[in-house]
C-alpha positions as CSV (number, residue, x, y, z in Angstrom):
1,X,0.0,0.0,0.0
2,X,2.8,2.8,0.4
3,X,4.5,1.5,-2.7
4,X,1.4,2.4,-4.7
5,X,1.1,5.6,-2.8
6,X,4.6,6.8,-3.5
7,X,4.5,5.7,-7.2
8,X,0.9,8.3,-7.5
9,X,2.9,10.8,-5.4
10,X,6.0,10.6,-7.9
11,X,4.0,10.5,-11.0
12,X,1.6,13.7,-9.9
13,X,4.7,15.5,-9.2
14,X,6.1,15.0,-12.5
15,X,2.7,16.1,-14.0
16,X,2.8,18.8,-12.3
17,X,6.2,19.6,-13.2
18,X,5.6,18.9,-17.1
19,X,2.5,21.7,-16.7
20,X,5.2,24.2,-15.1
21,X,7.2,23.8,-17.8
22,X,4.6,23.8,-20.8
23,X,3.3,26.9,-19.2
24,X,6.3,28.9,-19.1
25,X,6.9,28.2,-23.0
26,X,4.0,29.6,-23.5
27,X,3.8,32.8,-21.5
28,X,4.2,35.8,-23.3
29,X,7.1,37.0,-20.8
30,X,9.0,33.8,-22.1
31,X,8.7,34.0,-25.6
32,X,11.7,35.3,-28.0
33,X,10.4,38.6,-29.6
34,X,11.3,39.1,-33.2
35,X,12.1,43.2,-33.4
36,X,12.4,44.6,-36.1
37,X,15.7,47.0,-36.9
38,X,15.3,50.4,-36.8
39,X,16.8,51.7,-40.7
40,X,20.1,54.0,-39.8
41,X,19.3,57.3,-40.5
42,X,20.9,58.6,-44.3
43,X,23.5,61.1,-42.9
44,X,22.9,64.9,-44.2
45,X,25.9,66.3,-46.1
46,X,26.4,70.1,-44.7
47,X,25.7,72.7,-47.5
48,X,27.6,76.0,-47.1
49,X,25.4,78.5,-48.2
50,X,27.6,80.9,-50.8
51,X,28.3,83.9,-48.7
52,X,28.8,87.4,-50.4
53,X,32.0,88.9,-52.0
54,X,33.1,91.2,-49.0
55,X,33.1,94.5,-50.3
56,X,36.2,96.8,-49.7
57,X,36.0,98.1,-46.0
58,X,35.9,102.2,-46.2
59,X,39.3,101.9,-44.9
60,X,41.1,100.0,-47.5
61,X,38.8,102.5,-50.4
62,X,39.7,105.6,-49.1
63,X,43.3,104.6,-48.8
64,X,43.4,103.8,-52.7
65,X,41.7,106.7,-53.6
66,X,43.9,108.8,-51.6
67,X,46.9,109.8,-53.6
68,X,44.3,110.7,-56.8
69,X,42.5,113.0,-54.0
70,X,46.1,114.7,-53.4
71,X,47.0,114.9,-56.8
72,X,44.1,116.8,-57.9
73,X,44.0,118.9,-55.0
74,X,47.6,119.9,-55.6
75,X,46.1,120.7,-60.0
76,X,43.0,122.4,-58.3
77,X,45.2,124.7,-56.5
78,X,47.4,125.2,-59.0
79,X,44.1,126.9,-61.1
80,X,43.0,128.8,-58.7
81,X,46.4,130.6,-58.5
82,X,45.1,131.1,-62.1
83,X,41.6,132.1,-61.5
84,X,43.0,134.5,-58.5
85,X,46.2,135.6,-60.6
86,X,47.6,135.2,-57.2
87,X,51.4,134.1,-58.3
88,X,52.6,132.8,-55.1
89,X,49.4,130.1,-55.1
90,X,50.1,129.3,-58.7
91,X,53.9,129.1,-58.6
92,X,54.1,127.3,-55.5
93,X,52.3,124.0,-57.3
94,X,55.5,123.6,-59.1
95,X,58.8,122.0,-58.3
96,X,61.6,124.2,-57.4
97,X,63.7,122.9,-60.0
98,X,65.9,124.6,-62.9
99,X,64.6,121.3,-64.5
100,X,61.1,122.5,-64.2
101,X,59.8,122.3,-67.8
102,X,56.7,124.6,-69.2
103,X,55.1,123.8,-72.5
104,X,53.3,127.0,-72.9
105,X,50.2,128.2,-74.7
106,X,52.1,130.2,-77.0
107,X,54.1,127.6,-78.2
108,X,57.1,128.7,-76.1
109,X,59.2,127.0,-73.4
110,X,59.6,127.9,-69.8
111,X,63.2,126.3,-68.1
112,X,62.8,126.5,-64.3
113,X,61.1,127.2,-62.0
114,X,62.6,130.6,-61.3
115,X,61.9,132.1,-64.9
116,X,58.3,130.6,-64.4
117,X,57.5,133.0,-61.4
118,X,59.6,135.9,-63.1
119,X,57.0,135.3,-66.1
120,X,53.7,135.3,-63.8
121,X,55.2,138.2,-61.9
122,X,55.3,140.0,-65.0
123,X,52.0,139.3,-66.3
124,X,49.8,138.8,-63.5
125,X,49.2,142.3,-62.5
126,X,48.0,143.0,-65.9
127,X,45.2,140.3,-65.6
128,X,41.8,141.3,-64.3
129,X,38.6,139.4,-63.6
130,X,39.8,135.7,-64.6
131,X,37.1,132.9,-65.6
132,X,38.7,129.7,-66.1
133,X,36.7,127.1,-66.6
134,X,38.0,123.1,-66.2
135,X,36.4,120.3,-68.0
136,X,36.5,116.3,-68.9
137,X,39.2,116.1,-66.0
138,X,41.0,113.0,-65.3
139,X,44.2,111.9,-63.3
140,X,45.9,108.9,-64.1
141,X,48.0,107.3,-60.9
142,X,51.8,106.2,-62.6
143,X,52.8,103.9,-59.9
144,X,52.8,105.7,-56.0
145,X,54.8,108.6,-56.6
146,X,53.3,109.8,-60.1
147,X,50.6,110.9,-61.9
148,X,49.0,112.9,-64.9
149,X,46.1,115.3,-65.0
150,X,44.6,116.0,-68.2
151,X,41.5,118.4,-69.3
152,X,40.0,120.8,-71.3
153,X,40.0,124.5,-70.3
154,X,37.9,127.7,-71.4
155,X,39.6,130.6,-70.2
156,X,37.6,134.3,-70.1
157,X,39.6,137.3,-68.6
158,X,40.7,141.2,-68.8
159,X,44.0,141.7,-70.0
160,X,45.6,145.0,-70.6
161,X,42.0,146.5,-70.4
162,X,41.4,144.4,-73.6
163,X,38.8,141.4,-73.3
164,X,40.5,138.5,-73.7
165,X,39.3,134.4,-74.1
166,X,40.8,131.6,-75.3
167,X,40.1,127.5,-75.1
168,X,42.5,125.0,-75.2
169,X,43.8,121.7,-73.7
170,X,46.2,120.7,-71.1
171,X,48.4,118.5,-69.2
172,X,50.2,118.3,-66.2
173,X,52.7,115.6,-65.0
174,X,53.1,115.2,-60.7
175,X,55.5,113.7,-59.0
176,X,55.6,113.2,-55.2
177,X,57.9,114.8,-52.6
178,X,57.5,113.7,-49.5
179,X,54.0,114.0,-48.6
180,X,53.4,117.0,-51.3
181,X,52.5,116.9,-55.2
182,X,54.6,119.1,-57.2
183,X,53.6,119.5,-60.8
184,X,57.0,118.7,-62.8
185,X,56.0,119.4,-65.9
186,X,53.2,121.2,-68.0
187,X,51.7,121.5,-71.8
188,X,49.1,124.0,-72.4
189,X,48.0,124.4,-75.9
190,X,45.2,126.7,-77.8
191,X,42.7,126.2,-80.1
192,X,44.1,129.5,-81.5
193,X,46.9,131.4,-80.7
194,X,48.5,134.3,-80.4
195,X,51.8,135.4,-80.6
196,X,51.0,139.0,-79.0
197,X,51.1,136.9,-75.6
198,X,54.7,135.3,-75.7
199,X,56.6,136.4,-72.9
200,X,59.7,138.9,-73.3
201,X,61.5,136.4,-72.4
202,X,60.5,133.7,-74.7
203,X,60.1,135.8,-77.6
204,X,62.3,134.8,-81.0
205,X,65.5,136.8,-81.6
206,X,64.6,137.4,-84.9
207,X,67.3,136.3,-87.7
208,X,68.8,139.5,-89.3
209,X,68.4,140.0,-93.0
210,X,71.8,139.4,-94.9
């Protein structure tokens, strides 16, 4: 009799144990879950957006168009020595050079600077009431320490009483000293002109007859 009731004993407990086991195949905790991978996201390739041409800073343009500012400050002053027959204004625009070359309106040539001023101190005073008028001006920069100024000029005045006018063209060639523009050479030509208004000092020795 406790043979028979060991033997039921064993066999429920192995039943028993067979259920545990079929139930925790079957549980939902148990079971091997399937999950699906995730795609890797594409990676995004940085764009640059094109940025501007900087434009000059105000420093860098005023220093470039400073020399051409000095250069035609030093022409403009040396026409209103001109327009004021002022001698010491006009003169002083020039280098102080016996090299100083003048291609005058006249046709003649001025050597130095000295026979330059003895020429506007010799005219000047008879000049009255001076309109001179400056057009299609332009300077042209030759490297950092030279430069040309060209134009066109209409000039209106009183000379020896007389009404006097004239229109011609001109250049002037500057060259830097130090931190001033001298002009180091001019030519001055007229549409017309006239040999009344040749300097004494400029004036042919005429050839005598044989």
């Amino acid at each position: 009799m406790k043979r028979i009731v060991a033997i039921v004993s064993i066999a429920f407990v192995s039943f028993a144990l067979a259920q545990a086991q079929s139930t925790d195949m079957t549980s939902p905790s148990n079971r091997t879950r399937k999950v699906d991978a995730k795609p890797s996201p594409t990676p995004r390739t940085a764009t640059k957006s094109a940025k501007p041409e900087a434009s000059p800073s105000p420093q860098l343009a005023q220093a470039s168009a400073a020399p051409t500012t000095a250069v035609l400050a030093a022409f403009d002053k040396i026409i209103e020595g001109v327009r004021r027959a002022n001698v010491d204004l006009a003169t002083t625009g020039y280098w102080n050079s016996p090299a100083l070359i003048l291609f005058n309106y006249n046709g003649t040539v001025t050597r130095g600077w000295e026979q330059m001023r003895q020429n506007r101190e010799s005219s000047y005073p008879e000049i009255k009431d001076v309109k001179l008028e400056i057009r299609d001006k332009h300077a042209v920069m030759l490297g950092r320490d030279g430069a040309v100024v060209t134009c066109l000029w209409t000039q209106n005045q009183t000379f020896r009483g007389q009404p006097d006018s004239a229109t011609g063209r001109m250049t002037l060639v500057f060259k830097r000293f130090g931190t001033e523009w001298k002009a180091v050479h001019l030519h001055t030509s007229p549409d017309m002109p006239d040999a009344s208004r040749v300097p004494p000092s400029e004036r042919a020795t005429p050839t005598p007859t044989p």
